[in-house]
C-alpha positions in Angstrom: 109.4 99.6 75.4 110.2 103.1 74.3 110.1 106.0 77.3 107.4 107.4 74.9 105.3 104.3 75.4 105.9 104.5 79.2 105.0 107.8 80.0 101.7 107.3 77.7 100.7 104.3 79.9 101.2 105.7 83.1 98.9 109.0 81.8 96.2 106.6 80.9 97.1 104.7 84.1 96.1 108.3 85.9 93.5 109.0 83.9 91.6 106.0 84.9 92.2 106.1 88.4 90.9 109.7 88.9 88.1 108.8 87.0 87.2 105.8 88.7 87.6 108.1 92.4 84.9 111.0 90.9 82.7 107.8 89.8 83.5 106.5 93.8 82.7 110.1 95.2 79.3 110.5 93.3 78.0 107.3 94.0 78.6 107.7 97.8 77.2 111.3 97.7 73.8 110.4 96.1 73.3 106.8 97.5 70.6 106.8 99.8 71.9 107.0 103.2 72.4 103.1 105.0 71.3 102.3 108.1 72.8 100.7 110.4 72.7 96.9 110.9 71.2 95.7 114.5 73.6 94.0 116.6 72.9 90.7 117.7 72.0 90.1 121.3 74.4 87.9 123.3 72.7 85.8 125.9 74.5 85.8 129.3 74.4 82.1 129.4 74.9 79.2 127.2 71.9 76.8 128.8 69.8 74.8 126.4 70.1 77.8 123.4 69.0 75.3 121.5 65.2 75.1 123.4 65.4 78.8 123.5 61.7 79.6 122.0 62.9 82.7 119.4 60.6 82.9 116.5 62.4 82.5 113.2 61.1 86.6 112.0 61.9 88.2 115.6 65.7 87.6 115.9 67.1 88.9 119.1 69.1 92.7 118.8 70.9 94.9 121.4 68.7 97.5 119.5 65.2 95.9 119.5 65.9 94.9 123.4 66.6 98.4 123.8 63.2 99.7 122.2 61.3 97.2 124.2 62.2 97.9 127.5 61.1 101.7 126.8 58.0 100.3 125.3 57.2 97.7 129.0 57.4 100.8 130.8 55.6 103.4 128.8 52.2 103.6 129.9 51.3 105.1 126.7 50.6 101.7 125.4 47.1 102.2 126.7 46.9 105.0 124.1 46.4 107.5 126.2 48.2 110.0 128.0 45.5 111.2 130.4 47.8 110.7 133.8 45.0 108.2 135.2 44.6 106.2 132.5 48.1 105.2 131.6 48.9 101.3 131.6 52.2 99.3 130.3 53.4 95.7 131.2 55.4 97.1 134.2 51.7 98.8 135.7 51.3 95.3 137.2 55.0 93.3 136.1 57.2 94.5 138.6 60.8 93.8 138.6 61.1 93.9 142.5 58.6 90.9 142.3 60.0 89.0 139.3 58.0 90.7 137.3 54.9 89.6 138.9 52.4 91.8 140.6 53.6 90.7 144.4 51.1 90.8 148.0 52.2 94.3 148.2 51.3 96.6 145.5 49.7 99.8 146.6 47.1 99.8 144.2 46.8 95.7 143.2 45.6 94.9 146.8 46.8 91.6 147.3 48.0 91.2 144.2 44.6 91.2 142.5 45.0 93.2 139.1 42.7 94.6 137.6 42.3 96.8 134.4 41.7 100.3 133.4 37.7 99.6 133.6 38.2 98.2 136.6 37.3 94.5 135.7 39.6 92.1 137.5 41.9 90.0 135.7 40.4 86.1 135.5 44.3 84.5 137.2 47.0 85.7 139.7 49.6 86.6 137.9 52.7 84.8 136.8 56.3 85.4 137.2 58.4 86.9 134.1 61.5 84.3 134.8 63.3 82.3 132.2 60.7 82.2 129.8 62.4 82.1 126.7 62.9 77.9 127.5 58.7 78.2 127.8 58.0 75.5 124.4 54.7 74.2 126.1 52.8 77.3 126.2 52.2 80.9 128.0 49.4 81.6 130.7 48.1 79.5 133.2 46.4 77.3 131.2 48.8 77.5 127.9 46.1 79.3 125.7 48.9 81.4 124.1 51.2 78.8 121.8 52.4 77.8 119.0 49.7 75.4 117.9 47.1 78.1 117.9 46.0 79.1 114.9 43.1 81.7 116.1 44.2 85.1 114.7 42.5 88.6 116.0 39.7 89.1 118.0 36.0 90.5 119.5 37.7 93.9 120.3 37.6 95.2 116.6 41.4 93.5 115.8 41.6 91.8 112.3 42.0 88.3 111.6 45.8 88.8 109.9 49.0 86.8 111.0 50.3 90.0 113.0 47.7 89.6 115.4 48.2 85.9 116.2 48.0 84.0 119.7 51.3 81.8 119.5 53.9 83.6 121.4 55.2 86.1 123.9 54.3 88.5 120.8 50.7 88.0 121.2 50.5 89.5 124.7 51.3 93.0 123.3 47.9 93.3 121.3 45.9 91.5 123.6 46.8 93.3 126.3 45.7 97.0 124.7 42.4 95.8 123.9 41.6 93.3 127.0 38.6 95.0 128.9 40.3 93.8 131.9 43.2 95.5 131.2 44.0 98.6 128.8 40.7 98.4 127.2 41.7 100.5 124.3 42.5 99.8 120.9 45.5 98.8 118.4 45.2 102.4 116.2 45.2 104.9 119.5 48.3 103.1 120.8 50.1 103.3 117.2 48.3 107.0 117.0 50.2 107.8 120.9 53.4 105.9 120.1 54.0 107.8 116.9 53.6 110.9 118.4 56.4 110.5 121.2 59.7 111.9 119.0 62.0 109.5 120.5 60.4 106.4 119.2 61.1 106.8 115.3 65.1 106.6 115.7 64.9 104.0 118.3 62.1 101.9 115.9 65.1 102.8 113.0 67.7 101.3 115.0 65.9 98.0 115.6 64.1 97.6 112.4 65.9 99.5 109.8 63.4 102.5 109.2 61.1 104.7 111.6 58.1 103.1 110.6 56.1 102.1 113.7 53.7 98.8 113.5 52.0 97.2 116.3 54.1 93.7 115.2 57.0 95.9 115.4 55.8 96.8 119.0 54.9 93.3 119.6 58.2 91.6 118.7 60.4 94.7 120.5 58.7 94.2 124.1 58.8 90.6 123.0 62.6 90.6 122.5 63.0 92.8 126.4 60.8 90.1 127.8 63.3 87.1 126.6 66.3 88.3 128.5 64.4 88.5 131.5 66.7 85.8 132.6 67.8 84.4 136.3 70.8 82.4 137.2 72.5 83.9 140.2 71.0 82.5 143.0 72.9 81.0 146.1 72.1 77.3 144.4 73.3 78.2 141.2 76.2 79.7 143.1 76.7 76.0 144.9 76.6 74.0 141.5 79.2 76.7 140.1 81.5 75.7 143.7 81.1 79.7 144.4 79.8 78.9 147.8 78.5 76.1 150.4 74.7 75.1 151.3 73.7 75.5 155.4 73.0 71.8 156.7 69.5 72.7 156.5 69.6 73.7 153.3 71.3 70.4 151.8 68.3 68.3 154.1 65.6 70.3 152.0 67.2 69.6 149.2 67.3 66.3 149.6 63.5 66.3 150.5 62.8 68.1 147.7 64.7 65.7 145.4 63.6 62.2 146.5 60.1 61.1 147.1 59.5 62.1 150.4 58.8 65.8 149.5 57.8 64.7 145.7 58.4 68.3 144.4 61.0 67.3 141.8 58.0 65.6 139.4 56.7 68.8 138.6 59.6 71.6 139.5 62.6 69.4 138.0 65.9 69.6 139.2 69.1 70.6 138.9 69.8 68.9 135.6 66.6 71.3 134.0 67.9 74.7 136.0 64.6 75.9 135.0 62.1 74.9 138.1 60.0 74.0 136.7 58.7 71.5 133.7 56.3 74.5 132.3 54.2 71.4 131.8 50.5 71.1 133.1 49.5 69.9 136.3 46.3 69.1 138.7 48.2 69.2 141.7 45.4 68.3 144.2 44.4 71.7 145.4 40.0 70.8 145.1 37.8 68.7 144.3 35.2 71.1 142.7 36.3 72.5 139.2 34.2 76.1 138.3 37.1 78.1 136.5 36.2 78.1 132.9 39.7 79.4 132.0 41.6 76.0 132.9 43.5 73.7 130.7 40.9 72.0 129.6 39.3 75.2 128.2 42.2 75.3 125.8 42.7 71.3 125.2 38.9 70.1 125.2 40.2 67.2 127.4 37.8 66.8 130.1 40.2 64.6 132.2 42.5 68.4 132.3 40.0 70.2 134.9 42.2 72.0 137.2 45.4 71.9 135.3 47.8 74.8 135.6 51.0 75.5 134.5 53.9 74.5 136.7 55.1 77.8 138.1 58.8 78.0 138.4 60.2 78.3 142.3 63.1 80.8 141.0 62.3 83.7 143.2 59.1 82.4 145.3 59.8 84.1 148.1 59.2 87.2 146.1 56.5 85.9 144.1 53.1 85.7 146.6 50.4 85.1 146.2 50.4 81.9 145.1 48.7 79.6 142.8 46.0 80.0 139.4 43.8 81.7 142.1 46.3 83.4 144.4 44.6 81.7 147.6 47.9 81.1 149.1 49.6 84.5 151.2 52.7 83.1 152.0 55.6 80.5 151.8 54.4 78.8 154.8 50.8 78.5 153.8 51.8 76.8 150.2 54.2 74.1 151.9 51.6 73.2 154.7 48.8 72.7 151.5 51.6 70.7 150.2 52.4 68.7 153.6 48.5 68.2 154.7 45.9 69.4 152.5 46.1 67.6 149.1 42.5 66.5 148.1 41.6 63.4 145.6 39.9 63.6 142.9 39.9 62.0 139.1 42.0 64.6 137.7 45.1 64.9 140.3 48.1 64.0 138.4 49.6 60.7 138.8 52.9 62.2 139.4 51.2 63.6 142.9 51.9 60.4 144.8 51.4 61.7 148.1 47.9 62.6 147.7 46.4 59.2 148.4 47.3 60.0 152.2 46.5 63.7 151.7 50.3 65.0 151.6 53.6 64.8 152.7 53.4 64.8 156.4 56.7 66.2 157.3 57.4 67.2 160.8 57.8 70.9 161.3 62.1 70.6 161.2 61.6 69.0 158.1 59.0 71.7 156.6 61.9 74.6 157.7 64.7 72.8 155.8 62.7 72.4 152.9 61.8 76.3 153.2 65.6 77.0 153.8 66.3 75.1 150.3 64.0 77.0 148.5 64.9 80.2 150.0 68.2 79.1 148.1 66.5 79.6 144.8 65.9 83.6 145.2 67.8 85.6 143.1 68.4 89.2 144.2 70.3 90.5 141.0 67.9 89.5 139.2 65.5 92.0 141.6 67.7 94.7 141.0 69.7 94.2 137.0 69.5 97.7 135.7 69.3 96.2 132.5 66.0 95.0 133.4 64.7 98.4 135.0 62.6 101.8 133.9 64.9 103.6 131.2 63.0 106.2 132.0 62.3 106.9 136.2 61.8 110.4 136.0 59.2 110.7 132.9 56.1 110.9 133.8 54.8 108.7 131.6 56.9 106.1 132.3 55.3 103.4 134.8 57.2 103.4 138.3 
């Protein structure tokens, strides 16, 4: 080839390339701007992932756990921002409690909640703990799950998909417009929510654009709520060989493992880390039946009056009061219900073997060492995980 011919190549060779740059440079310059993909959220442990109850169209983000932990604390949810009439999940959720109301709140006396109207919620309330493994349904009597095919409601919110009663997503809307608890409606909370200038970046980062939804809101506070997770207790410390149980601590758990306590039925073990089953139980608390909000209210099974879900015991020194009805104060009172007051009837479970001689009948030794074993099962981090706390302590909207 002839120099001629070379030097005519590596022209067009030029020619191309700074043509092919411009083409580069314009594209980028009037290209509508890209937003930035959510990262996924990394789970800080590996148990049962595959039981983890994550709808299929609300994957877990850092970014949409990030939008809906300002969203559980921002008592503009109610949709309004009169000071006294402000509500969020963490008005009656608190985190020192396991996000459970707790015996102590200074305006929930005895942990009975109640809503902006005053109207007191139908159950005691139920610890936020682990319940992304939850598969057989949420509330006390499992009314929220995935078999439930009731969509909207009475409170003027349309029968559509986004407003359905199958998962931590449906406590969102039904919270704002319970009369027992925001009383308001799903248009003033989007109306307030769009308002507050620091929502539409953080709903960009999660969702891809600043448009604000209540499914949007619903699957963000949904996301928060799923790492809400405990594994750092002094047990879960003992099965890791971190430390050593007290002798009385071992005895409990042995009474709490074999028949002679016959907790293990209903709370599991250390093989399901959960503690519970989340299954539903008559455990042999009465022999009259009067709530109309039990499990058979949501089964039609006549043979379910007085099933609850199985609390878990992660925490239950911090969870009082205790039970559907929160008739139990303390630790002491549950156990000795437990040890001498189970009552017959034709619903009690099967699994509740003791109740044919009305409990457990352990001496009072005995009743400390189980006490001392589940004492093992609190979980201070989790009490105290800033990743779990108000973003936003000194706003004044933001729930304390």
């Amino acid at each position: 080839m002839s120099i001629f011919h070379t030097h005519k190549s590596q022209r067009i060779f030029s020619l191309a390339l700074i043509v092919f740059i411009q083409f580069v440079a314009v594209s980028y310059i009037v290209s509508p701007k890209r937003e930035k993909v959510p990262t996924p959220y990394e789970f800080p442990v590996s148990y049962a992932k595959e039981y983890m109850n994550i709808p299929a169209d609300n994957p877990m983000t850092n970014e949409g756990v990030e939008l809906g932990r300002y969203l559980f604390y921002d008592g503009r949810l109610s949709g309004r921002l009169d000071k006294d009439s402000l509500m969020s999940c963490a008005s009656c959720h608190k985190q020192e409690h396991s996000f459970e109301c707790g015996i102590d709140h200074p305006k929930y006396k005895e942990g009975k909640t109640f809503g902006l109207t005053g109207i007191p919620t139908p159950h005691a309330m139920m610890p936020m703990i682990n319940l992304v493994w939850n598969n057989e349904g949420y509330m006390w009597n499992g009314y929220v799950n995935k078999k439930n095919e009731s969509l909207g409601s009475a409170h003027g919110v349309p029968q559509t998909s986004e407003f359905h009663k199958k998962n931590l997503e449906s406590f969102v809307w039904m919270m704002i417009v319970a009369p027992h608890e925001c009383n308001g409606s799903v248009e003033r909370t989007l109306e307030v929510i769009k308002s507050v200038p620091m929502y539409p970046p953080l709903f960009a980062k999660a969702f891809g654009d600043e448009k604000i939804t209540m499914e949007r809101i619903s699957k963000a506070i949904a996301q928060f709520v799923r790492t809400l997770i405990s594994f750092n207790s002094k047990f879960d410390q003992f099965m890791r060989g971190e430390v050593e149980l007290t002798e009385s601590e071992r005895r409990g758990f042995f009474i709490f493992e074999t028949e002679k306590g016959d907790c293990f039925h209903c709370h599991g073990s250390p093989a399901m880390p959960l503690w519970t089953t989340n299954l539903f139980m008559n455990n042999a608390r009465d022999i009259d039946f009067t709530d109309s909000s039990d499990r058979s209210s949501v089964t039609g099974n006549p043979m379910d009056k007085g099933k609850y879900r199985v609390p878990t015991l992660r925490n239950v020194e911090f969870t009082a009061p205790y039970m559907h009805d929160g008739r139990y104060k303390t630790l002491d009172e549950i156990l000795e219900f437990y040890n001498s007051g189970l009552k017959r009837s034709p619903y009690v479970d099967p699994l509740m073997i003791n109740v044919n001689h009305g409990g457990m009948f352990l001496n009072d030794n005995e009743l400390q060492d189980l006490k001392a074993f589940l004492l093992t099962l609190s979980d201070t981090s989790f009490l105290t995980n800033p990743a779990f706390s108000n973003p936003c302590p000194e706003d004044e909207y933001f729930i304390k």
